[in-house]
C-alpha positions in Angstrom: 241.3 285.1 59.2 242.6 281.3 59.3 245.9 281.0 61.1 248.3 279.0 58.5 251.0 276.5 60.0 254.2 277.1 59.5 255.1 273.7 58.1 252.7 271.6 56.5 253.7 268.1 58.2 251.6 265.5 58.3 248.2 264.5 57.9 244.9 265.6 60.1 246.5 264.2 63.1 247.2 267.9 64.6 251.0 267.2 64.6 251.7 271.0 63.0 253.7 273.6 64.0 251.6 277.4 64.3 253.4 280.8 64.5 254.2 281.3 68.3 252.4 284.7 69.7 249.3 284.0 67.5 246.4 281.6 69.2 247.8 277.9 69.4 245.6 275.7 67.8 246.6 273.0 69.6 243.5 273.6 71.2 241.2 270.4 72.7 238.6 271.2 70.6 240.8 271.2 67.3 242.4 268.5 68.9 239.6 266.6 69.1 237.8 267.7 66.1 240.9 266.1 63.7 241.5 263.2 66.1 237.6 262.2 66.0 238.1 263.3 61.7 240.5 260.6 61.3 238.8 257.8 62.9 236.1 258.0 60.4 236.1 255.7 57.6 236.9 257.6 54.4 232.9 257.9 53.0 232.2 259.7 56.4 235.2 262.0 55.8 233.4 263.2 52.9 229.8 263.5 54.4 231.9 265.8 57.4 233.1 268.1 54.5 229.8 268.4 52.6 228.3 269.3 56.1 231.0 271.5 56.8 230.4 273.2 53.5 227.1 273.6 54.1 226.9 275.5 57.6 229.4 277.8 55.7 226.8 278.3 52.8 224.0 279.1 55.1 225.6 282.2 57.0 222.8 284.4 57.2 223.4 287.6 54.8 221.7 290.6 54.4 221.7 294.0 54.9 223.9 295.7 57.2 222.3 297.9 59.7 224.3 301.0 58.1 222.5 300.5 55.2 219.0 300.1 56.4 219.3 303.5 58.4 219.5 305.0 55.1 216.1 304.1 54.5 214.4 305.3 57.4 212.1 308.1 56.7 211.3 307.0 53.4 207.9 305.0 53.3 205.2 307.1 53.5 202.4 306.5 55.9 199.6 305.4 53.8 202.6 302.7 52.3 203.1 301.5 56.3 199.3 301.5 57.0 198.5 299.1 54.1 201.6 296.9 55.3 200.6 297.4 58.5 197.3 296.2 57.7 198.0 293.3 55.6 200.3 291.9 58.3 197.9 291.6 60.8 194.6 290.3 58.5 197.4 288.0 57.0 199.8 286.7 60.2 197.4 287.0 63.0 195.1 283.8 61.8 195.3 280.5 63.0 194.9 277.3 60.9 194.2 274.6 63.5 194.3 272.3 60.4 197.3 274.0 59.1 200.1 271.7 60.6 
């Protein structure tokens, strides 16, 4: 959960005030994050926020593990042998050629 200032002074610069007794942000890395931000001309601003957007977008998602224990139990062995077989004739070759 983001931490929200409790005044909304300023610009990037890191010159805001954060609830006292929750972690200060006035951290170096924040610090330096918004000082290094505002150096940038304004077309590099925007390339920061597209990437920023992006490494948000790619979290990794999936099942949770919860969800998969519900499943255990229910291949039946014949189903596992054929996967079991098809991984190995199809992931244990090597293409010399293939990079």
């Amino acid at each position: 959960m983001p931490i929200e200032p409790t005044e909304n002074k300023g610009d990037l610069t890191g010159q805001r005030s954060f609830p006292v007794g929750e972690r200060t942000m006035k951290n170096t890395l924040i610090n330096e994050l918004l000082n290094n931000f505002n150096e940038l001309p304004e077309d590099k601003k925007h390339q920061v926020i597209a990437y920023i957007n992006q490494l948000k977008n790619s979290a990794p998602t999936g099942a949770s593990g919860q969800d998969l224990l519900k499943l255990a139990g229910t291949l039946e062995k014949n189903d596992a042998a054929e996967m079991k077989a098809a991984i190995e004739e199809g992931c244990e070759q090597v293409d010399p050629h293939g990079w």
